[in-house]
N, CA, C and O atoms as CSV, one atom per row, in Angstrom:
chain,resi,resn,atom,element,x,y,z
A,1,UNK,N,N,0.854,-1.171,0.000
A,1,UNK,CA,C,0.000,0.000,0.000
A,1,UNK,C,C,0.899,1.231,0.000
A,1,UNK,O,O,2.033,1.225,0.478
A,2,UNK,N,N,0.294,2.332,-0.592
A,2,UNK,CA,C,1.311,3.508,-1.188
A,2,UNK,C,C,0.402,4.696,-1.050
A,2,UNK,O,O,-0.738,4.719,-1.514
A,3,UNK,N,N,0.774,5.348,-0.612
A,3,UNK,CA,C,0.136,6.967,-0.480
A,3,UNK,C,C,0.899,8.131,-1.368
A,3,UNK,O,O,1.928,8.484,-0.790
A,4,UNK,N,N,0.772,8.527,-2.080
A,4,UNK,CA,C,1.763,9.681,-2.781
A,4,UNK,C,C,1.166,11.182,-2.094
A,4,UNK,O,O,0.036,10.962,-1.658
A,5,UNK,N,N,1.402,12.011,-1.965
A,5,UNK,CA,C,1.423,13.261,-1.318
A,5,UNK,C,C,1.486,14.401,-2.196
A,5,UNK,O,O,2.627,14.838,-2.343
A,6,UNK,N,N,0.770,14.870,-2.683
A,6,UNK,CA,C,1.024,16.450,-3.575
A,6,UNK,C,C,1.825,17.193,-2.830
A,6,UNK,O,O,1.872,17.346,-1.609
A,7,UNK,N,N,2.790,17.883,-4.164
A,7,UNK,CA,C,3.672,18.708,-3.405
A,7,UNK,C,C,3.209,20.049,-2.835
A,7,UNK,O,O,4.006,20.831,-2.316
A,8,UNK,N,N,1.982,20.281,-2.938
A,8,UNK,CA,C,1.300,21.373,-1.912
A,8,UNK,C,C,1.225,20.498,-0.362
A,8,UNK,O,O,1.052,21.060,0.719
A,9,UNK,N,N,1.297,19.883,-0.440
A,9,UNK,CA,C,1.139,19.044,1.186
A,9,UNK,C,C,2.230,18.698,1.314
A,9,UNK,O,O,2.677,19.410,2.214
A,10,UNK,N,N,3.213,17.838,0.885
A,10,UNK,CA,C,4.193,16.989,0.996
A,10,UNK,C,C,4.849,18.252,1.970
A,10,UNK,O,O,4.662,17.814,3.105
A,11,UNK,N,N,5.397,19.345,2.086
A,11,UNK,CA,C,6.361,20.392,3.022
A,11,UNK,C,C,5.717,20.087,4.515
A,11,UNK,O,O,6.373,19.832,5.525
A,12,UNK,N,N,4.423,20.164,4.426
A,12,UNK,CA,C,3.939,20.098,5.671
A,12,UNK,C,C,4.059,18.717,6.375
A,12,UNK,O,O,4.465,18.658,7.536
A,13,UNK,N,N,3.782,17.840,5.825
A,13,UNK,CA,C,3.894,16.394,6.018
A,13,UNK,C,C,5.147,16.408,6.054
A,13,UNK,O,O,5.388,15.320,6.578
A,14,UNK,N,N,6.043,16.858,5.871
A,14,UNK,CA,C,7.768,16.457,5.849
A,14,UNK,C,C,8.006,17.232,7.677
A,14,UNK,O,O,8.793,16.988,8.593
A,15,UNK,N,N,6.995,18.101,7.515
A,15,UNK,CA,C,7.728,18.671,8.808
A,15,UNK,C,C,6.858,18.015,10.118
A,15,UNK,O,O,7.094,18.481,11.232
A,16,UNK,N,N,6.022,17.118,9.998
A,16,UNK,CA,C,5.210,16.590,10.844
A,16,UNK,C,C,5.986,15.656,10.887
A,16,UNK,O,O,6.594,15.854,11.938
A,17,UNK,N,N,6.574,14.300,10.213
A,17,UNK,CA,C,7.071,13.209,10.415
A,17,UNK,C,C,8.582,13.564,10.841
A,17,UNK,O,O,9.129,12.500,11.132
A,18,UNK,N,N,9.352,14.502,10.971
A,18,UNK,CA,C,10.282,14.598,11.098
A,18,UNK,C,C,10.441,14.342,12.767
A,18,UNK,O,O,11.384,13.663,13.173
A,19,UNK,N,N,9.521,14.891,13.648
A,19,UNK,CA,C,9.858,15.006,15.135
A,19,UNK,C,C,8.622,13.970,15.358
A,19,UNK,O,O,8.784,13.387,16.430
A,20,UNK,N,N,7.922,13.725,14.961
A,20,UNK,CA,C,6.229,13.320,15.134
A,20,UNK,C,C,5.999,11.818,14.388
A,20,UNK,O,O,6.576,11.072,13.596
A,21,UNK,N,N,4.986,11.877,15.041
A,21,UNK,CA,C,4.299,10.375,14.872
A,21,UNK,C,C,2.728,10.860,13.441
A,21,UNK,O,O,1.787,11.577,13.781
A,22,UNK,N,N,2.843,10.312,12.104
A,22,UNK,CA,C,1.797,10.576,11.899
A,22,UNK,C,C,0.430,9.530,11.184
A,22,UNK,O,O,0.698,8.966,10.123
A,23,UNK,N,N,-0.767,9.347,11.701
A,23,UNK,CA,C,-1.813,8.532,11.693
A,23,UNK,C,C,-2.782,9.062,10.642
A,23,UNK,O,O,-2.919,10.245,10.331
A,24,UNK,N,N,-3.379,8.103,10.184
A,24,UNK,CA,C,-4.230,8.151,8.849
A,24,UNK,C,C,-5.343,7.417,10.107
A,24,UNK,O,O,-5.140,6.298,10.578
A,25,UNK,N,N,-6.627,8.392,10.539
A,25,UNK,CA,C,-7.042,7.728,11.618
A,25,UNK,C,C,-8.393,7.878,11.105
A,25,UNK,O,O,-9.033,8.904,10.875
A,26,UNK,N,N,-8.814,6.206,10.922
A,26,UNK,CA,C,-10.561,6.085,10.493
A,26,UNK,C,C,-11.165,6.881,11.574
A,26,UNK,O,O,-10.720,6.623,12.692
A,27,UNK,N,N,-12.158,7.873,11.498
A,27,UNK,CA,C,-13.123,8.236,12.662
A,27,UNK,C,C,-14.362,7.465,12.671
A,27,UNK,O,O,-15.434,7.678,12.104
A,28,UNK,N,N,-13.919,6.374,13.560
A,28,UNK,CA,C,-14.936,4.897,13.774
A,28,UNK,C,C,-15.605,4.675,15.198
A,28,UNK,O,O,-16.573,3.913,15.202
A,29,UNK,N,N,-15.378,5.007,15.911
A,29,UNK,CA,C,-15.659,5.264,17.140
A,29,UNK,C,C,-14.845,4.137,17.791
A,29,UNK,O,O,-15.309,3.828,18.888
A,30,UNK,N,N,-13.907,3.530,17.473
A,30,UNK,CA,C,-12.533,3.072,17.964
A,30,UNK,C,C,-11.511,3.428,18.190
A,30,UNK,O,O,-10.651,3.730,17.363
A,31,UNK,N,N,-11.408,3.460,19.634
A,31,UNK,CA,C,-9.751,4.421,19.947
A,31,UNK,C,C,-9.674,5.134,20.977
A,31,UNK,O,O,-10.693,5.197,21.664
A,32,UNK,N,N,-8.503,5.866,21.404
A,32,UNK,CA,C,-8.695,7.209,22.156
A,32,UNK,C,C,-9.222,8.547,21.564
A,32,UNK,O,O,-9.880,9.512,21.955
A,33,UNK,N,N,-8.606,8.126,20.428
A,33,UNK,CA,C,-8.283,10.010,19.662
A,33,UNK,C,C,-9.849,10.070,18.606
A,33,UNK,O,O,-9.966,11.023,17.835
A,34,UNK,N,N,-10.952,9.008,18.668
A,34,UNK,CA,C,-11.905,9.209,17.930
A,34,UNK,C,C,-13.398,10.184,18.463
A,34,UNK,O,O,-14.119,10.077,19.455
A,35,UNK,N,N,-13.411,10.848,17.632
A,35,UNK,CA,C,-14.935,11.478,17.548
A,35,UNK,C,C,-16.508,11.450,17.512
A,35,UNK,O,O,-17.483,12.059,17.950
A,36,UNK,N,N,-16.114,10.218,16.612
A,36,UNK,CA,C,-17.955,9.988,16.355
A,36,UNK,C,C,-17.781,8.334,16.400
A,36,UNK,O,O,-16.686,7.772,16.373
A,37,UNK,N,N,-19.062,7.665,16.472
A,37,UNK,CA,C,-18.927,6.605,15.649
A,37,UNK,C,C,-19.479,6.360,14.575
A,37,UNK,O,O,-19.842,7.203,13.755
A,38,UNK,N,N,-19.626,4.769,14.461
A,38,UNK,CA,C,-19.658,4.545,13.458
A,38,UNK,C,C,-21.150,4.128,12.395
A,38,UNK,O,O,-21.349,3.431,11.400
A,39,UNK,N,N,-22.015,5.064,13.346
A,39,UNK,CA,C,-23.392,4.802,12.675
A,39,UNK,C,C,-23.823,5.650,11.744
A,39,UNK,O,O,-24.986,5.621,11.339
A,40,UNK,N,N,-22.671,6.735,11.187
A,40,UNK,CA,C,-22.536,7.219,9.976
A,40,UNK,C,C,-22.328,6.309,8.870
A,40,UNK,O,O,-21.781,5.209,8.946
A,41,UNK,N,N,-22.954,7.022,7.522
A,41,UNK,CA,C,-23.031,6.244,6.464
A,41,UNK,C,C,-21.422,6.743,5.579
A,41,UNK,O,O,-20.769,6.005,4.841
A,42,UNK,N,N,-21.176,7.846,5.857
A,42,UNK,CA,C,-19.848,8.572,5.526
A,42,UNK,C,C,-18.402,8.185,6.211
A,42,UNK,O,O,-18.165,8.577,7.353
A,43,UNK,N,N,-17.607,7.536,5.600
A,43,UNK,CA,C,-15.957,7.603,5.871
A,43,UNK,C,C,-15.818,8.289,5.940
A,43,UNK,O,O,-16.096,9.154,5.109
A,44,UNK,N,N,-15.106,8.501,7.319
A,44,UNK,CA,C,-14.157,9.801,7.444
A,44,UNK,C,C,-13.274,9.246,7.961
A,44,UNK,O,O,-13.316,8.276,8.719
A,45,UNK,N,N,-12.140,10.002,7.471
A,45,UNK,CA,C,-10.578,9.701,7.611
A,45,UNK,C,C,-9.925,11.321,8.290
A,45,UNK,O,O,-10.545,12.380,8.197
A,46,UNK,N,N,-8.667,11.175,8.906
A,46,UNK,CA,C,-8.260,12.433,9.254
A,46,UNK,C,C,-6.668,11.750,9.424
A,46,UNK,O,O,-6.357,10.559,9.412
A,47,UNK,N,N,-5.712,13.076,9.603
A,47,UNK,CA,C,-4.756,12.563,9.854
A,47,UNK,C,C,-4.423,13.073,10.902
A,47,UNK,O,O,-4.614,14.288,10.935
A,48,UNK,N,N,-3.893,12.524,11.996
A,48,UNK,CA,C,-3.523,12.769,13.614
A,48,UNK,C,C,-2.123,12.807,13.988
A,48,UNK,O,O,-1.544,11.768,14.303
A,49,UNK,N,N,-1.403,14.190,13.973
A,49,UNK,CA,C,0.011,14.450,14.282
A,49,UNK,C,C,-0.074,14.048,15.920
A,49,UNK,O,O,-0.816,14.487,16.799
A,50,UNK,N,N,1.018,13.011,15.967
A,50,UNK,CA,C,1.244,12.741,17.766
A,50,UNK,C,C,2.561,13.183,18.098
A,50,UNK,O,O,3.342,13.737,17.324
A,51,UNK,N,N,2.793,12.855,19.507
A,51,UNK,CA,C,4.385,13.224,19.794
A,51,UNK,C,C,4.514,11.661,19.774
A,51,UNK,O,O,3.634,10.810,19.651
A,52,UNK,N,N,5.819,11.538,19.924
A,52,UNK,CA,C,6.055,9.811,20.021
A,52,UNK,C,C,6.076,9.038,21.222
A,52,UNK,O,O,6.552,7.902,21.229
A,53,UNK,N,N,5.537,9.640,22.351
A,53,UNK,CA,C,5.564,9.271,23.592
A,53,UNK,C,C,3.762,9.222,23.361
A,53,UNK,O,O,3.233,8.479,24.188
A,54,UNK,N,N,3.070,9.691,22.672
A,54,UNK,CA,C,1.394,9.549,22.454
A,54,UNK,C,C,1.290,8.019,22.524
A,54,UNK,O,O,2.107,7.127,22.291
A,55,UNK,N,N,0.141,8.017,22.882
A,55,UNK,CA,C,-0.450,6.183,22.691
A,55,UNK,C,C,-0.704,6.468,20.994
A,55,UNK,O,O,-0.712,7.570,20.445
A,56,UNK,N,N,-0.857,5.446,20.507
A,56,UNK,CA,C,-0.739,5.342,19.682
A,56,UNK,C,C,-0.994,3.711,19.276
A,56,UNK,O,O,-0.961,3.528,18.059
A,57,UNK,N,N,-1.212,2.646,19.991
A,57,UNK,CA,C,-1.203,1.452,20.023
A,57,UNK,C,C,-2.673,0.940,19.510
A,57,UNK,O,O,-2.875,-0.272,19.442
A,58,UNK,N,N,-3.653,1.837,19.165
A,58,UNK,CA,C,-5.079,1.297,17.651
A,58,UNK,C,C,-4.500,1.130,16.635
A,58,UNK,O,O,-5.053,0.247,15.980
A,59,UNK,N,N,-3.138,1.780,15.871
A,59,UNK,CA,C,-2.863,2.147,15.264
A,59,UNK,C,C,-1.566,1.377,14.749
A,59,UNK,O,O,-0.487,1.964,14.832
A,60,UNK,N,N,-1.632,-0.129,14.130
A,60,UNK,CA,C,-0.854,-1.292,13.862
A,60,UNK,C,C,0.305,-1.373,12.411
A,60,UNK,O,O,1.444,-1.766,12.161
A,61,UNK,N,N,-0.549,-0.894,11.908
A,61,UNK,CA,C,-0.211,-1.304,10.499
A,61,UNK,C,C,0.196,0.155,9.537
A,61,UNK,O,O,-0.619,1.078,9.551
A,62,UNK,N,N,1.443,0.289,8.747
A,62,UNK,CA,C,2.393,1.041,8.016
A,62,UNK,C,C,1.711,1.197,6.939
A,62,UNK,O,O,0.903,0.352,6.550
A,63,UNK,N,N,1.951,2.284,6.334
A,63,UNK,CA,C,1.995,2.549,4.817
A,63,UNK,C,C,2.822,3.269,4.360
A,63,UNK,O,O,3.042,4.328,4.948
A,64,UNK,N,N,3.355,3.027,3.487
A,64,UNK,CA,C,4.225,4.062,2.772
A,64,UNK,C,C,3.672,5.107,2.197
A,64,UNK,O,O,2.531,4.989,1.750
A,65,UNK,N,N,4.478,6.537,2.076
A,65,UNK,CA,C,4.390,7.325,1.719
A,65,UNK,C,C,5.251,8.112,0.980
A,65,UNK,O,O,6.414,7.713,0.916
A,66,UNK,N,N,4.993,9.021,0.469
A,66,UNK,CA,C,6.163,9.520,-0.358
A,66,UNK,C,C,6.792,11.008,1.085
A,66,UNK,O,O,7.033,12.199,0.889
A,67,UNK,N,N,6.841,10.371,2.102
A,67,UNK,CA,C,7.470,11.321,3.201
A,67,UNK,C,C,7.555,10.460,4.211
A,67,UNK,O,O,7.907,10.854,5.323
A,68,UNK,N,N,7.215,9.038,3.946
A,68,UNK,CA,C,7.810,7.812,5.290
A,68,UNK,C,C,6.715,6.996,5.629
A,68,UNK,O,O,5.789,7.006,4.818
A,69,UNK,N,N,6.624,6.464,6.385
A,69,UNK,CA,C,5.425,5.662,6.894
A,69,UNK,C,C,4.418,6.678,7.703
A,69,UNK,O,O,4.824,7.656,8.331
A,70,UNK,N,N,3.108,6.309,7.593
A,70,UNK,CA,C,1.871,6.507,8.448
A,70,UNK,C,C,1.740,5.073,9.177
A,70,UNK,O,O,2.523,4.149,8.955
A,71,UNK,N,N,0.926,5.017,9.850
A,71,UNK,CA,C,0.408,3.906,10.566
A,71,UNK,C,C,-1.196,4.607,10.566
A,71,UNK,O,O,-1.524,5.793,10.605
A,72,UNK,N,N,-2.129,3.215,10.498
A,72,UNK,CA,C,-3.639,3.157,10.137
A,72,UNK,C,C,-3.755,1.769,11.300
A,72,UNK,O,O,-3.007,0.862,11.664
A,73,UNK,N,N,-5.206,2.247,11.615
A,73,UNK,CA,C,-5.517,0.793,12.156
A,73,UNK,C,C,-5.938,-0.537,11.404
A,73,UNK,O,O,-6.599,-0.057,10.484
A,74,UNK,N,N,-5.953,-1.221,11.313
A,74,UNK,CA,C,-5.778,-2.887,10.846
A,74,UNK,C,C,-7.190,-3.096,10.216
A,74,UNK,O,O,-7.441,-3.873,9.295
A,75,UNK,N,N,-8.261,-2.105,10.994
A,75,UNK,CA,C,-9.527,-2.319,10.455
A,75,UNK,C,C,-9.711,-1.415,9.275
A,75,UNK,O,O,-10.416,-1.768,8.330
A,76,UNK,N,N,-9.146,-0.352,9.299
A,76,UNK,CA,C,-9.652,0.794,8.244
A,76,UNK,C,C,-9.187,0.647,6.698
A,76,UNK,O,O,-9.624,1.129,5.653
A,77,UNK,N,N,-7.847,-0.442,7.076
A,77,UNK,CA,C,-7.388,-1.358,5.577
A,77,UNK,C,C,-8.275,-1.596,4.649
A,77,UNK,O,O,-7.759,-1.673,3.534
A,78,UNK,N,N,-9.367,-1.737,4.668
A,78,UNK,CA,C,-10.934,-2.332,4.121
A,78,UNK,C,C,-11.055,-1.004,3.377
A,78,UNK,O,O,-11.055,-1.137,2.153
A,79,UNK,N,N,-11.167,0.349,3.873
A,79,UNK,CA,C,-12.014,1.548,3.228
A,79,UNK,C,C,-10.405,1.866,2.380
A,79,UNK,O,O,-10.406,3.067,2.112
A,80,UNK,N,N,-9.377,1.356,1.998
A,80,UNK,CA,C,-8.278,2.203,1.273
A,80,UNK,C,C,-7.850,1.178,0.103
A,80,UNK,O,O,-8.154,-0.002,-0.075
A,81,UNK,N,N,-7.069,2.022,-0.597
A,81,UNK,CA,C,-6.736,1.259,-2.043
A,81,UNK,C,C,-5.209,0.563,-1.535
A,81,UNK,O,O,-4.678,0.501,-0.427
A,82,UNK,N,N,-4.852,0.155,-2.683
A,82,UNK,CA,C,-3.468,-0.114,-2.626
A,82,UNK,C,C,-2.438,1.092,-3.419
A,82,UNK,O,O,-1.234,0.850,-3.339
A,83,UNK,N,N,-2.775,2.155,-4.049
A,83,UNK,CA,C,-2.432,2.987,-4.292
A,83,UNK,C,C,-2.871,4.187,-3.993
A,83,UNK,O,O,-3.631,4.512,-4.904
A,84,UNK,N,N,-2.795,5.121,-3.112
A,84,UNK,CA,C,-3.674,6.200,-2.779
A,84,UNK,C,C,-3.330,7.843,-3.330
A,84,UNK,O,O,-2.165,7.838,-3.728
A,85,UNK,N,N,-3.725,8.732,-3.429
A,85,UNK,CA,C,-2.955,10.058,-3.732
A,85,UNK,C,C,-3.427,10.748,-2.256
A,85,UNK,O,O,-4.457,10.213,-1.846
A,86,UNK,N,N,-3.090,11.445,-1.672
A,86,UNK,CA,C,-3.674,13.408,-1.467
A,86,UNK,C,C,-3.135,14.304,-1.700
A,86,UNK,O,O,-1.915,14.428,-1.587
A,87,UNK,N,N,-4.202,15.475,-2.230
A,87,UNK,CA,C,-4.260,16.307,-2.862
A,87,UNK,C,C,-4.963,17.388,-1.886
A,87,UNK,O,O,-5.638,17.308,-0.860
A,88,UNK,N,N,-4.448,18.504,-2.750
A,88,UNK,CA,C,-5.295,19.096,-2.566
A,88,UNK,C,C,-6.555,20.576,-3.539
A,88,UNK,O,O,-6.477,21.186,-4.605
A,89,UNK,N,N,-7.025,20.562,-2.991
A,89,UNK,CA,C,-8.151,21.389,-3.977
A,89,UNK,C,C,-8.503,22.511,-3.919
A,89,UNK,O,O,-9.668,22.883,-3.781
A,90,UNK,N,N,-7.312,23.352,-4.040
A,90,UNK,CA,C,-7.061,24.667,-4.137
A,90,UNK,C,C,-8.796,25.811,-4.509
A,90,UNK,O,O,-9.050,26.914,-4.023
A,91,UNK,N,N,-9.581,25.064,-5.406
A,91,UNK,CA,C,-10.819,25.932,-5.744
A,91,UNK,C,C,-11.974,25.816,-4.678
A,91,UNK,O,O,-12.942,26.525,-4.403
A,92,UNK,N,N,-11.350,24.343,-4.075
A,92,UNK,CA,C,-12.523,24.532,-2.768
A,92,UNK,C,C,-11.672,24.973,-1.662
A,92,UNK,O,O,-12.073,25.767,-0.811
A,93,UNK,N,N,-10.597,24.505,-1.667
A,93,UNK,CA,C,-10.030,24.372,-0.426
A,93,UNK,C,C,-9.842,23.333,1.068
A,93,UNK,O,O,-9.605,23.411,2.273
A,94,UNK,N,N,-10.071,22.588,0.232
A,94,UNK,CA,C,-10.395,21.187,0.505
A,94,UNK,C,C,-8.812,20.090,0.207
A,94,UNK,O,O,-8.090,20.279,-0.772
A,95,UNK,N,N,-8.514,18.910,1.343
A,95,UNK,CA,C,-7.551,18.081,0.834
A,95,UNK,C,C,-8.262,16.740,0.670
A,95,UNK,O,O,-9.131,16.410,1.477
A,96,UNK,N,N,-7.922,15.979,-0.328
A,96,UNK,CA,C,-8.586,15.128,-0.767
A,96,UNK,C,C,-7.785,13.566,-0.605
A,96,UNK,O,O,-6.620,13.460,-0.988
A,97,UNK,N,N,-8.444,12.509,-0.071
A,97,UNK,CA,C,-7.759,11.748,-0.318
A,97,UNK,C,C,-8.378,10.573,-1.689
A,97,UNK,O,O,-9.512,10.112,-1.562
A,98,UNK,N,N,-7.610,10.227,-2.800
A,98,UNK,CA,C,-8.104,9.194,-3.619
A,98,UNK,C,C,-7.358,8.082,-4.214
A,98,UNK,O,O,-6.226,8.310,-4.643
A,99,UNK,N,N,-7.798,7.049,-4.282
A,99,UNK,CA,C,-7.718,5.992,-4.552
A,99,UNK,C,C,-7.745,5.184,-5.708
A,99,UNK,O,O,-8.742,5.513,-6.351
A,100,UNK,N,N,-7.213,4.412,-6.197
A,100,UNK,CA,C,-7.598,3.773,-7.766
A,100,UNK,C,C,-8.752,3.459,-7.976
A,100,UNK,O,O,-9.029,3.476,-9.175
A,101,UNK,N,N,-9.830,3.080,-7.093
A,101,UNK,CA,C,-11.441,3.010,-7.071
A,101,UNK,C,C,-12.337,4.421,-6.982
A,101,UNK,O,O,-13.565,4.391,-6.909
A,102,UNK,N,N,-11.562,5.664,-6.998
A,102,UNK,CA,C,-12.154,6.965,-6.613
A,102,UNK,C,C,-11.840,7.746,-5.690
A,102,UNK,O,O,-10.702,7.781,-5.222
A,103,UNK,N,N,-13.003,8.637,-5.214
A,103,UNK,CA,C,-12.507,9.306,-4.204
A,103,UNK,C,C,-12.988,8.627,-2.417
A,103,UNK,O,O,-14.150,8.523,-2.023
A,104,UNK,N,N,-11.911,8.307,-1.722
A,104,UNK,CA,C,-11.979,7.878,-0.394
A,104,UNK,C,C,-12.317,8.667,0.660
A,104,UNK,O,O,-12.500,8.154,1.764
A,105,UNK,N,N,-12.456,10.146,0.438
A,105,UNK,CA,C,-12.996,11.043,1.236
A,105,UNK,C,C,-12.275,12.261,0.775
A,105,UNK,O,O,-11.081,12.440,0.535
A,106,UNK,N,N,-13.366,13.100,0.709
A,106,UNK,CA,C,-13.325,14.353,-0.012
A,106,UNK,C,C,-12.824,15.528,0.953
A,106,UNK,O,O,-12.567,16.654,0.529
A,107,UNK,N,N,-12.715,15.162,2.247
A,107,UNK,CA,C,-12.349,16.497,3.045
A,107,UNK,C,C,-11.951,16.324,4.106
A,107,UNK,O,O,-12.594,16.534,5.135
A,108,UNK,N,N,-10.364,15.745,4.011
A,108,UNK,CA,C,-9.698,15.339,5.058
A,108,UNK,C,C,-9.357,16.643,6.148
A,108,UNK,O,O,-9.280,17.843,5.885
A,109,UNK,N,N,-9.191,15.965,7.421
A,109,UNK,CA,C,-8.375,17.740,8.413
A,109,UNK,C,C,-7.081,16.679,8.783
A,109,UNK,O,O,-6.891,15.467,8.676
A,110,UNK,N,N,-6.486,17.581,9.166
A,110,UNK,CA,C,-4.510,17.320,9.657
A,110,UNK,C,C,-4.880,17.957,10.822
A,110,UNK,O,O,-4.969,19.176,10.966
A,111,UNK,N,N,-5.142,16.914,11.839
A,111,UNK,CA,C,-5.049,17.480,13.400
A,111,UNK,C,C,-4.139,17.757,14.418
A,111,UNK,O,O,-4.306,16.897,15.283
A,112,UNK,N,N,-3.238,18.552,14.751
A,112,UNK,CA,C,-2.241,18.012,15.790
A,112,UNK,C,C,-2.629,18.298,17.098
A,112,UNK,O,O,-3.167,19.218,17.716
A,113,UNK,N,N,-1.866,16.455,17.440
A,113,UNK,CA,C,-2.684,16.258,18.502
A,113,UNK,C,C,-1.416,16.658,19.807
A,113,UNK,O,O,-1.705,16.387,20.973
A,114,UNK,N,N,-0.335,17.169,19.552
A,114,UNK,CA,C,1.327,16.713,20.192
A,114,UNK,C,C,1.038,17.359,21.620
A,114,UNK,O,O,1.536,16.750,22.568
A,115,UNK,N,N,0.141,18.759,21.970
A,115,UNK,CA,C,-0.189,19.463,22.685
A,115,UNK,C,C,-1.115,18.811,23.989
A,115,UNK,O,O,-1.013,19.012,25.199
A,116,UNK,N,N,-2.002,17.998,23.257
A,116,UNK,CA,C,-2.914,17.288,24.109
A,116,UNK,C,C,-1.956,16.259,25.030
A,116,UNK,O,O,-1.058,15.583,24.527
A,117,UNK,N,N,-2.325,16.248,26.607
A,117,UNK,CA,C,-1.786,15.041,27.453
A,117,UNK,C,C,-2.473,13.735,27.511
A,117,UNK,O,O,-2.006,12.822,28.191
């Protein structure tokens, strides 16, 4: 599995993985760091900047990226491709994540979480 990164994102993402931990985190209602569950009909995905001392242990399984590994949980493998892009969408303003099957969610947020205890 492969994530490529537009180079409108890729700077920011370079400077998150450099000191930081960063998560491609289904919002499923599994976890610490989740929001809603999962009796939405809508995927949502987000990505969750940690410090490296964060728990982080929902969160099993690597992907490559074109700026290093993410880690995803083991379940959310199901909603992603084996090739992924994000982008972003300068006319909405929107970052996008997509997939060789389409689009996987149209309006990702980059949360950092490094602040939170």
């Amino acid at each position: 599995m492969y994530l490529e990164i537009s180079e409108e994102l890729k700077e920011k993402f370079e400077d998150y993985v450099k000191d930081s931990v960063v998560v491609l985190d289904l919002d499923d209602g599994v976890g610490k760091y989740t929001r809603v569950g999962f009796c939405s009909l809508n995927i949502s995905f987000r990505f969750l900047v940690l410090r490296e001392d964060q728990d982080r242990s929902d969160y099993q399984t690597p992907i490559e990226s074109t700026v290093g590994e993410i880690l995803v949980k083991d379940h959310s493998m199901m909603h992603l491709d084996d090739k992924m892009q994000l982008v972003f969408d300068k006319q909405r303003g929107l970052t996008k994540l997509k997939g060789t099957s389409g689009l996987i969610d149209g309006n990702i947020q980059i949360i950092d979480l490094r602040e939170q205890k």
